[in-house]
C-alpha positions as CSV (number, residue, x, y, z in Angstrom):
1,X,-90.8,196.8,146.7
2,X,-88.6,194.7,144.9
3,X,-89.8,191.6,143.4
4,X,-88.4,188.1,144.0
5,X,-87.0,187.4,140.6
6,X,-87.9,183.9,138.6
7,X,-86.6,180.5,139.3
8,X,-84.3,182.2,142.1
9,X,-84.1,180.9,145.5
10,X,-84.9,183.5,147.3
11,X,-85.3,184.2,151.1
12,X,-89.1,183.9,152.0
13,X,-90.1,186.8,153.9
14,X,-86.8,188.3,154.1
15,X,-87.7,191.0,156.8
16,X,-90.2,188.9,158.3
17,X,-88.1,187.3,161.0
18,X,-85.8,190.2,161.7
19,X,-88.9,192.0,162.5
20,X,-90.4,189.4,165.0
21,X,-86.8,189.1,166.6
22,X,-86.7,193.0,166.9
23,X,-89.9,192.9,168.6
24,X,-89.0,190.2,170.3
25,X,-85.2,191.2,171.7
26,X,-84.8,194.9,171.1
27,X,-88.5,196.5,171.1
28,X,-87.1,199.9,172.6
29,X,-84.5,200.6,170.0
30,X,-81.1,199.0,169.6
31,X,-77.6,200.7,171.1
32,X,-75.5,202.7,169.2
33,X,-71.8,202.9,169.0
34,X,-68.7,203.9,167.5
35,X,-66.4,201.8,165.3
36,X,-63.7,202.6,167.8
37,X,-65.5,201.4,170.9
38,X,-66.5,197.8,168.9
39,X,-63.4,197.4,167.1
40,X,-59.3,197.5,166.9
41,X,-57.9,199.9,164.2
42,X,-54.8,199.3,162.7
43,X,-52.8,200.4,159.1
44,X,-50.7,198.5,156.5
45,X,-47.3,199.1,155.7
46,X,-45.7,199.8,152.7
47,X,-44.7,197.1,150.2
48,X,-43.2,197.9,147.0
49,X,-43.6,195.4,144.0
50,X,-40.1,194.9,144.4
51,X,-40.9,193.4,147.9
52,X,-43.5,191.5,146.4
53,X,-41.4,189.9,143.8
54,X,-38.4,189.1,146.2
55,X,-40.7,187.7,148.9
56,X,-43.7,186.0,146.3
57,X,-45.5,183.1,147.8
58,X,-49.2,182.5,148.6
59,X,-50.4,184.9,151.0
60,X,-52.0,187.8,149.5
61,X,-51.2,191.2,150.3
62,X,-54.6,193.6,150.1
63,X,-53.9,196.7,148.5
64,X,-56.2,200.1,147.7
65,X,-57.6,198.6,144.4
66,X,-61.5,196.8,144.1
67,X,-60.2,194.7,140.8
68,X,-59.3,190.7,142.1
69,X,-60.5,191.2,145.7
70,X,-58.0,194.0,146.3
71,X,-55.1,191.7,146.0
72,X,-52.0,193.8,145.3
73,X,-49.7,190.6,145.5
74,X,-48.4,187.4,147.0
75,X,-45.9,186.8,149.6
76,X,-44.7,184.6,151.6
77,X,-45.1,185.6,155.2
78,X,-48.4,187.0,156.4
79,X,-49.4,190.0,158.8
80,X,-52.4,189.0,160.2
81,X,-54.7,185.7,160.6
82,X,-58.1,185.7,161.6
83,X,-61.4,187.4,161.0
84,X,-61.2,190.9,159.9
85,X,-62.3,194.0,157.6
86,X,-60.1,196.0,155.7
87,X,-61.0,198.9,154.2
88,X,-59.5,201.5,151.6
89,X,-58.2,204.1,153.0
90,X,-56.7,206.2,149.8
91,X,-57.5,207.0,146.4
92,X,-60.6,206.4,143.9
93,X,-62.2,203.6,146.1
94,X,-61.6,205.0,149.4
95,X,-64.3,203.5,151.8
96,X,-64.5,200.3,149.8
97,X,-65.3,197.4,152.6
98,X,-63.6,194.1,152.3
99,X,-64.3,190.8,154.5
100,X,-61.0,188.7,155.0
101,X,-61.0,185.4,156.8
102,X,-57.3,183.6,156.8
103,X,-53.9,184.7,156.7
104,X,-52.9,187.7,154.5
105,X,-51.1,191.3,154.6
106,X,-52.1,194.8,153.9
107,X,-50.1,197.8,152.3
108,X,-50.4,200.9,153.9
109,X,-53.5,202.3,151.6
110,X,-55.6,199.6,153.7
111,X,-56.9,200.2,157.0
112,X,-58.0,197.1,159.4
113,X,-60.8,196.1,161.6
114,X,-60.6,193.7,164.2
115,X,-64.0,193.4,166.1
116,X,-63.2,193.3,170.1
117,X,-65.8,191.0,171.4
118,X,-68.4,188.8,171.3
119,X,-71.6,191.1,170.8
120,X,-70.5,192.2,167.2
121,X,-71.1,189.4,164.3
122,X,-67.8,190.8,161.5
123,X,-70.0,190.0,158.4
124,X,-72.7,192.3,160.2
125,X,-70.3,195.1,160.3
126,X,-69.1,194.7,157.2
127,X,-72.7,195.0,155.4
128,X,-73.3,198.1,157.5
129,X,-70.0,200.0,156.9
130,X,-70.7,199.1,153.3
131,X,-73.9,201.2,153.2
132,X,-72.4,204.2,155.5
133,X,-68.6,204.4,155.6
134,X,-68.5,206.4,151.3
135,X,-70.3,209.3,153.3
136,X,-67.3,209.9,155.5
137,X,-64.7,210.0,152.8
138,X,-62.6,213.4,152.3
139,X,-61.8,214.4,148.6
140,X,-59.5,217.3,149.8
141,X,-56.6,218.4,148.1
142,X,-58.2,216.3,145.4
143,X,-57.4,212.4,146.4
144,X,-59.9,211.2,148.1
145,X,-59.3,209.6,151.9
146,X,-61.2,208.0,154.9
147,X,-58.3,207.8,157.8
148,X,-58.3,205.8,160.7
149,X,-59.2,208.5,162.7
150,X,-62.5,209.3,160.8
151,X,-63.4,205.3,161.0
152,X,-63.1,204.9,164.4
153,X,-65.8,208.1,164.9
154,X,-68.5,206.5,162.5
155,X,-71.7,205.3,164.6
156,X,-73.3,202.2,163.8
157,X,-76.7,200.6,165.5
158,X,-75.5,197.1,167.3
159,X,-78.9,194.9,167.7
160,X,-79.0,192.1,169.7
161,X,-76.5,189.1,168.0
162,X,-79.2,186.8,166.8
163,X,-80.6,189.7,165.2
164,X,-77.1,191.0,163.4
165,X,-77.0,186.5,162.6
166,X,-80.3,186.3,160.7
167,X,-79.3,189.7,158.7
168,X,-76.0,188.2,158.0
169,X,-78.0,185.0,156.7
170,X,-80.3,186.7,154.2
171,X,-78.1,189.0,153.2
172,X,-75.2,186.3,152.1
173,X,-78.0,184.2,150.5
174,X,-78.5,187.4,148.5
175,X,-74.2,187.7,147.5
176,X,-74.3,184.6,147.1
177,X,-76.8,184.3,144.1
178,X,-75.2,187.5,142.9
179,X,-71.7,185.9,142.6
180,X,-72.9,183.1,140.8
181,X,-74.9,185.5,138.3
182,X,-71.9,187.5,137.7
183,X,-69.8,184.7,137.4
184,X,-72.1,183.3,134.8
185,X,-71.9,186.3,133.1
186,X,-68.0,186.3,132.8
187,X,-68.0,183.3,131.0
188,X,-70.5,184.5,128.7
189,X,-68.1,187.4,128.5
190,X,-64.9,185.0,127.7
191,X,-67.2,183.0,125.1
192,X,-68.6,186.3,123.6
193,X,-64.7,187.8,123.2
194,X,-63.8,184.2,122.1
195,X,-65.9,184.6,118.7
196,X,-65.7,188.5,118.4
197,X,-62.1,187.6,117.8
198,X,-62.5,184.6,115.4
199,X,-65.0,186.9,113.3
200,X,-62.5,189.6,113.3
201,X,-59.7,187.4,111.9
202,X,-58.4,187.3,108.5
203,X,-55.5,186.1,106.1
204,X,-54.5,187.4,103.3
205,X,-57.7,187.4,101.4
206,X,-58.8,190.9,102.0
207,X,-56.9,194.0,101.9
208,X,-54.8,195.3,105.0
209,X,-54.5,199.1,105.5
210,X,-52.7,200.8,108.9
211,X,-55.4,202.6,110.7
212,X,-53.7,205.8,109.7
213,X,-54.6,204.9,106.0
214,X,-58.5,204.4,106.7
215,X,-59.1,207.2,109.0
216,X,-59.7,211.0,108.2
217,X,-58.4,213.9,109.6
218,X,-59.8,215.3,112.8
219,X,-59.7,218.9,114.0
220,X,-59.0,220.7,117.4
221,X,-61.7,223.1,118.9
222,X,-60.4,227.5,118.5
223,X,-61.3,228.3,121.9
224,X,-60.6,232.1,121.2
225,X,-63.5,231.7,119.0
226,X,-66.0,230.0,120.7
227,X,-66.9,232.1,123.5
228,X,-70.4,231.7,124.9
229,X,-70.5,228.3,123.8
230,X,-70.9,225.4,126.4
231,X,-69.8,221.9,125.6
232,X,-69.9,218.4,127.1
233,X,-66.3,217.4,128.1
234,X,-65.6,214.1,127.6
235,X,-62.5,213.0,129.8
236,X,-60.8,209.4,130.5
237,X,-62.8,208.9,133.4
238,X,-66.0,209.5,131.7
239,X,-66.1,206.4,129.6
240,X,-66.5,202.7,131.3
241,X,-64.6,200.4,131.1
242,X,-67.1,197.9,131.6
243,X,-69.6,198.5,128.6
244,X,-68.1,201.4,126.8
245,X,-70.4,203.9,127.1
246,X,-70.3,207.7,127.9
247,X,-71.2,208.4,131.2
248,X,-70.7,211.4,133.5
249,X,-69.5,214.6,131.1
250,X,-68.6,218.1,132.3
251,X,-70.0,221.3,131.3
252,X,-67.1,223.4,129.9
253,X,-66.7,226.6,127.8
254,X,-63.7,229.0,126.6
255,X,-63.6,230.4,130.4
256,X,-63.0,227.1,132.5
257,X,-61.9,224.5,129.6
258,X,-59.0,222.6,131.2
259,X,-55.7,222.5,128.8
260,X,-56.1,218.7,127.4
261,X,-60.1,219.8,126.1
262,X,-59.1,220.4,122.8
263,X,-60.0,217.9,120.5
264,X,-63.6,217.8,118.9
265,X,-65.6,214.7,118.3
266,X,-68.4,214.1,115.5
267,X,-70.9,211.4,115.5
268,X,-69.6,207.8,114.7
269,X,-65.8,208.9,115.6
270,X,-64.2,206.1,117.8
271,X,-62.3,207.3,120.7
272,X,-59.5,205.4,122.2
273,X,-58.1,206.6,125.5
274,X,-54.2,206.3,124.7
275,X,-53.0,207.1,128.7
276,X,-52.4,204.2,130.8
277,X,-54.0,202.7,127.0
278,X,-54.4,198.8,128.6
279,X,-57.3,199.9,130.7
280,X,-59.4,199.5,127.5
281,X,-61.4,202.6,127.7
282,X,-63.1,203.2,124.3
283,X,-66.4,204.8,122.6
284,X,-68.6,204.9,119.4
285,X,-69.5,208.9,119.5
286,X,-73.3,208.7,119.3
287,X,-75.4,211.8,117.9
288,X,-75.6,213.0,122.0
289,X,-72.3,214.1,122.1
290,X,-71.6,215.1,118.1
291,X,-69.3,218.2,118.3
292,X,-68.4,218.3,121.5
293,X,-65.2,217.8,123.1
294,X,-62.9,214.9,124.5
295,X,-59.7,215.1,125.8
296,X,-56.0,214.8,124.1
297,X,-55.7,211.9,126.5
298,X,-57.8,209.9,123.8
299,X,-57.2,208.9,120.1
300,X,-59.9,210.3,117.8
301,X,-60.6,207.4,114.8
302,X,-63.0,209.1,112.3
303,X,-63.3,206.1,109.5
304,X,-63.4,207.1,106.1
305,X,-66.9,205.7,105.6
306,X,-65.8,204.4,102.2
307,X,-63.6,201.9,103.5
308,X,-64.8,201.2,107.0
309,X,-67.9,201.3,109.3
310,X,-67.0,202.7,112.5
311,X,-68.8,200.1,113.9
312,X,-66.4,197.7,112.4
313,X,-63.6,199.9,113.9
314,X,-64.9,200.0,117.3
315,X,-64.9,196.0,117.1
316,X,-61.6,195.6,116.0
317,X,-59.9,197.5,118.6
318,X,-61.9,195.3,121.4
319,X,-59.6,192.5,120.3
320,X,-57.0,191.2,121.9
321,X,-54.8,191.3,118.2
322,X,-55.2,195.5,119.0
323,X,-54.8,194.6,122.9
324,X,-51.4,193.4,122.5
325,X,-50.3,195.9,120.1
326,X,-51.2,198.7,122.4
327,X,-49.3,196.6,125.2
328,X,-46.4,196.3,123.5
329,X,-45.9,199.8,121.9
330,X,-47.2,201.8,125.5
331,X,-44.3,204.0,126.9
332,X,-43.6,205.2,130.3
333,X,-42.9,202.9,133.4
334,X,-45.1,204.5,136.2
335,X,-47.8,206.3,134.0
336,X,-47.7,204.6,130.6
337,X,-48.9,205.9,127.3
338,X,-49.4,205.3,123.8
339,X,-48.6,208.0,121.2
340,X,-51.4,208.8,118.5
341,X,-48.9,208.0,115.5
342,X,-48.5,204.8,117.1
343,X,-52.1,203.7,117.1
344,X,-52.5,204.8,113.3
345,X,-49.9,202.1,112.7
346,X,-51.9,199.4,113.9
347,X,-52.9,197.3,111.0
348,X,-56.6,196.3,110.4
349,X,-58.3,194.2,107.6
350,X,-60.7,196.1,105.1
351,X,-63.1,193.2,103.9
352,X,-66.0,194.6,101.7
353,X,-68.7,196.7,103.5
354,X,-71.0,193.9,103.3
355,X,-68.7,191.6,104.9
356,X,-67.9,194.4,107.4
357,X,-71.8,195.0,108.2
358,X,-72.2,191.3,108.5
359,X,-70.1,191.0,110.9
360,X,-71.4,194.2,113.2
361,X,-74.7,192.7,113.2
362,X,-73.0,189.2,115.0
363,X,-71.1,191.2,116.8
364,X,-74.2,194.0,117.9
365,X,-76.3,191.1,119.3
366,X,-73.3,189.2,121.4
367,X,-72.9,192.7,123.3
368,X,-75.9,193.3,124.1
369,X,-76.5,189.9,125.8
370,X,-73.4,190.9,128.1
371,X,-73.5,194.3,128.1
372,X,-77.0,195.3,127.8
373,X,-78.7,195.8,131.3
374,X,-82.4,195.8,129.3
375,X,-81.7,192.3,128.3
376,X,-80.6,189.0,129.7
377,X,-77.8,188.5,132.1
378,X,-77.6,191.9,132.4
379,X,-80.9,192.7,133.1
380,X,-81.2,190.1,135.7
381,X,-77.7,190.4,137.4
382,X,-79.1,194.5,137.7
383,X,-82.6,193.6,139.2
384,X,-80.6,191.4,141.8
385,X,-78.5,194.6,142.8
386,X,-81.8,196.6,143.2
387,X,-83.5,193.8,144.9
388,X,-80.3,193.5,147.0
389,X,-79.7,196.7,148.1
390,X,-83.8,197.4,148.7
391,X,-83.6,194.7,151.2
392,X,-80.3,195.7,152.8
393,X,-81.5,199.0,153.3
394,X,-84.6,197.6,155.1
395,X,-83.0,195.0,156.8
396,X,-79.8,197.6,158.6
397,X,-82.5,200.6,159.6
398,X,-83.6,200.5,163.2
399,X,-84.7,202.5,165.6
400,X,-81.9,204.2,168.1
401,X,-82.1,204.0,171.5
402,X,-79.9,207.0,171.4
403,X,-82.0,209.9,170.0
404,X,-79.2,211.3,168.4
405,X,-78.4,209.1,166.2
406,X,-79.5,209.7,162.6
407,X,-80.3,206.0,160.2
């Protein structure tokens, strides 16, 4: 079981008094029922940006995304007021659960739940379609989708409503401390960028070179010759965006390669995903992926070790000086990219390598208190999650009175 972590103020006992109240209210089991007998199912419409900027004011407009809440935009007239869900019906984060209390719209990649009647606390559903509804999401014809008509089919237990009250207590003192250790975290964040980007500035006093100048020549893989050899494939969606890091790679080989594997990777090469290029995806290549393959969607920087640690590199283009560069140079309206010439153009200071290693070291330990998950912030704001979710899980399982009903 997870443990209460120090100096937190914690719910004593969490399942403690849900148990007694189950005994208590609901000893048989607890009914089930379907999302379209408890609730009222409606869609957004569409709303262009256009529509956003001719009719801006303060109500927000929820749209398919999970970045800022889901808000898409600001108008000034609003659909809906009240106590609802939305949920995302479209897209990468289909089945994402929102809670929205107020006056607000929703484009038409948002789905809406309004809950009936009295027997059915909104926060309660919304913690319990947040553990279930990502199992009833569709990824055919390749973009994933839960529609209204799959929602209003999903079966959910409805204890008793004290019982669904004290669930929605603990679990919202349990957000709660979450959102202020994430927030916490974000400032650290701001502070940390704030003094990565002071360290990485410089005048005229050291040399400038483009990074064209400093970087070697990389080489593209010869399928023909390279049958009966697997690879790791390293594609835009396998680096995060929130520490950096390589995660999820595909197994490819000269038979089922798609076209953009082509370019191959060595240890301490910096990669630098140059589509839609201001989502900041970029990676150090450790030894676990040397000379495998990453897609033409990202630059490959190989510093000439003579002039630059890639370390150094991999710094300098976290800062906002190579931020607004890419920003400014990106083309293409709807889908925007960044050539590789254009990157090499970038200019970068070259202090010595002392200077340079210096300045990694600073930079190494200011990561990992925001980024490391073994460390810190990190490390606590990840225990939470665990402890969170343990505690969730315990706290929504209950015993049907319908037999069929599968927890």
């Amino acid at each position: 079981m997870a443990k209460p972590l120090n100096n937190i103020d914690l719910p004593a006992a969490p399942t403690a008094q849900v148990g007694k109240l189950i005994a208590e209210l609901c000893p048989e089991g607890v009914e089930v029922k379907s999302i379209g007998e408890i609730c009222q199912i409606n869609r957004g419409r569409v709303m262009s940006k256009d529509y956003l900027r001719n009719y801006a004011g303060e109500y927000p407009v929820y749209s398919s995304q999970t970045v800022d809440d889901g808000v898409f935009g600001r108008i000034n007239t609003y659909d809906y007021d009240g106590e609802y869900l939305t949920w995302t019906t479209d897209g990468a984060n289909a089945g994402s659960i929102f809670y929205r209390n107020g006056k607000f719209s929703i484009t038409n990649v948002c789905g809406l739940l309004k809950v009936k009647g009295d027997g059915v606390n909104t926060k309660f559903l919304l913690y319990i379609l947040a553990t279930v509804s990502k199992q009833y999401v569709s990824a055919g014809m390749g973009n994933p989708k839960i529609m209204s008509n799959v929602m209003e089919k999903i079966k959910i237990p409805i204890p008793p409503l004290a019982i669904q009250q004290e669930i929605v207590k603990i679990l919202d003192t349990f957000t709660t401390l979450e959102a202020e250790l994430e927030a916490e975290l974000e400032a650290r964040k701001k502070q940390y960028e704030y003094y990565r980007d002071e360290l990485l500035t410089f005048g005229e006093d050291v040399e400038w070179k483009t990074l064209g100048e400093v970087c070697l020549k990389t080489e593209n893989i010869k399928w023909k010759e390279s049958n009966n050899i697997n690879y790791q494939y390293i594609d835009l969606s396998s680096v995060s965006r929130e520490n950096n890091k390589i995660s999820e790679t595909q197994t490819i080989n000269s038979t089922n390669a798609p076209s953009r594997a082509q370019q191959i990777i060595k240890i301490d090469d910096v990669i630098f995903g140059t589509t839609r290029p201001t989502l900041k995806r970029y990676a150090l290549i450790n030894s676990e992926y040397n000379n495998q393959i990453c897609s033409t969607g990202f630059c490959v920087l190989r510093a000439n070790k003579k002039l630059l640690l890639p370390s150094f590199l991999f710094f300098i283009l976290k800062t906002m000086k190579f931020y607004y560069f890419v920003e400014n140079n990106q083309e293409g309206a709807g889908y925007p990219s960044i050539s590789n010439s254009k990157v090499k153009e970038f200019p970068i200071p070259i202090p010595p390598l002392a200077e340079q290693q210096r300045i990694v070291a600073i930079l190494d330990k200011f990561d990992a208190l925001v980024n490391d998950i073994s460390v810190g912030l990190p490390a606590e704001l990840y225990a939470r999650r665990k402890q969170y979710e343990y505690y969730r899980n315990k706290l929504l399982t209950f015993e049907p009175l319908e037999k069929e009903y599968a927890s």
